[in-house]
C-alpha positions in Angstrom: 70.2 81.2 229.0 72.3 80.6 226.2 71.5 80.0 222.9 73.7 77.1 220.9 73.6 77.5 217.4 72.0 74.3 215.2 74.4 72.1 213.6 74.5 71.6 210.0 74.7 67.8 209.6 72.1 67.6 212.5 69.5 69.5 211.0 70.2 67.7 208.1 69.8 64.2 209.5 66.3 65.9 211.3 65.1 66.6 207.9 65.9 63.1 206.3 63.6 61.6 209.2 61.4 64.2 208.7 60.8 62.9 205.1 61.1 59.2 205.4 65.3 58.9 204.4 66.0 57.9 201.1 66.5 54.4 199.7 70.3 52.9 199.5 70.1 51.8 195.7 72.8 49.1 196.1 71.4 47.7 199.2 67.7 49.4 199.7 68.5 50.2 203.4 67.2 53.8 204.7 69.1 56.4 204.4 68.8 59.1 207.9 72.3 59.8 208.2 74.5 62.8 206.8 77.3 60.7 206.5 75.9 59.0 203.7 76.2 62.4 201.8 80.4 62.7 200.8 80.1 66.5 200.3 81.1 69.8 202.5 78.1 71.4 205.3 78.2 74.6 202.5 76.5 72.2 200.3 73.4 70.4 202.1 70.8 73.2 201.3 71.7 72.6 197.9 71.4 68.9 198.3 67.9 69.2 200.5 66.6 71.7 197.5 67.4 69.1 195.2 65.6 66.4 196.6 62.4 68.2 198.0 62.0 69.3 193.9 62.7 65.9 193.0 60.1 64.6 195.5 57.4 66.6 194.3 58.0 65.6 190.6 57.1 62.1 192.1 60.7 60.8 192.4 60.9 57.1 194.5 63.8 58.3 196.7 66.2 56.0 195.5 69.6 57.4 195.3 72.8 55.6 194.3 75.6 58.2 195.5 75.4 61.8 196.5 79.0 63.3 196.6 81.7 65.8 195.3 84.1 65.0 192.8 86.8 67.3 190.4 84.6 70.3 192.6 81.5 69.4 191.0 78.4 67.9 193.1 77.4 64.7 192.1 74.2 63.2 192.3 73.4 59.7 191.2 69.8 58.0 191.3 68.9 54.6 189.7 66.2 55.2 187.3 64.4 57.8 185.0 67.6 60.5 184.8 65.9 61.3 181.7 63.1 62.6 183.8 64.9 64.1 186.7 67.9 65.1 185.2 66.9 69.0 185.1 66.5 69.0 188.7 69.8 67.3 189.2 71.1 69.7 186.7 70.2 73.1 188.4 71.3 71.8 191.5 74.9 71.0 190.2 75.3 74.4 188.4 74.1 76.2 191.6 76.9 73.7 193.6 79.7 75.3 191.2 79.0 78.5 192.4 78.9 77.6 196.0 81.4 77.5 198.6 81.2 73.8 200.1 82.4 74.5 203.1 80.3 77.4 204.2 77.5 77.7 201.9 78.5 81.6 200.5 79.7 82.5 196.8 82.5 80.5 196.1 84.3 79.5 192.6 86.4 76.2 191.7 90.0 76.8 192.9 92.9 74.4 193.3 93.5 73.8 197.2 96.0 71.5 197.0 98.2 70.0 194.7 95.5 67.8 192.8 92.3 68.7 194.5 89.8 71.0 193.0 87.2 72.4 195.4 84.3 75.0 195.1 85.0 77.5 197.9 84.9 81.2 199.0 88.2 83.0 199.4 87.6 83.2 203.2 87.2 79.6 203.5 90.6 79.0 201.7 92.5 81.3 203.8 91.6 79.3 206.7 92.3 76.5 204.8 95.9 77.4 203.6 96.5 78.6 207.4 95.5 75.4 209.0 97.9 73.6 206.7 100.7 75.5 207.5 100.7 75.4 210.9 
């Protein structure tokens, strides 16, 4: 019997169920799907870390935007930053040190003319390869 190995964004979407989604600030619809989340696989534990700590400080689950930008994670809830913002915080630093593609040590690189991205130098080989073929 062979064993297929669990998809990143799946047991990522199984976990959002698992917890109830989040609320869509802008439109209050559920959130249960990973494309809602605009950042590399390498990244979701960090994401998932951030919002199980932000949950048990009492947090409503109401996000605006979860993303990368300039190779810095971004994440944007409606109300009471003040309160959470040293969850948000640690999980951003922890991001910058993170490759987003694979989820191993990684530093922010230029990949192409432009675009910043934290990533390992495995993950930019393959990368740089794929582009030149």
């Amino acid at each position: 019997m062979k064993i297929v190995p669990r998809n990143k964004s799946t047991e990522f979407e199984q976990w959002l169920c698992s917890i109830g989604g989040l609320i869509n600030e802008y439109d209050n619809s559920i959130i249960m799907k990973r494309s809602y989340f605009s950042v590399g696989d390498g990244w979701l534990q960090i994401v998932k870390e951030c919002i199980e700590n932000l949950i048990k400080e009492g947090w409503d689950k109401r996000v605006e935007q979860v993303k990368e930008k300039f190779g810095d994670l971004r994440f944007y809830i409606a109300n009471n930053y003040a309160i959470y913002g040293d969850i948000i915080q640690k999980s951003m630093i922890k991001a910058s040190n993170t490759c987003e593609l694979c989820g191993k040590h990684g530093r922010n690189q230029l990949v192409r003319k432009m675009l910043l991205q934290v990533i390992c130098e495995e993950c930019l080989d393959k990368k740089q390869n794929k582009e030149e073929q």
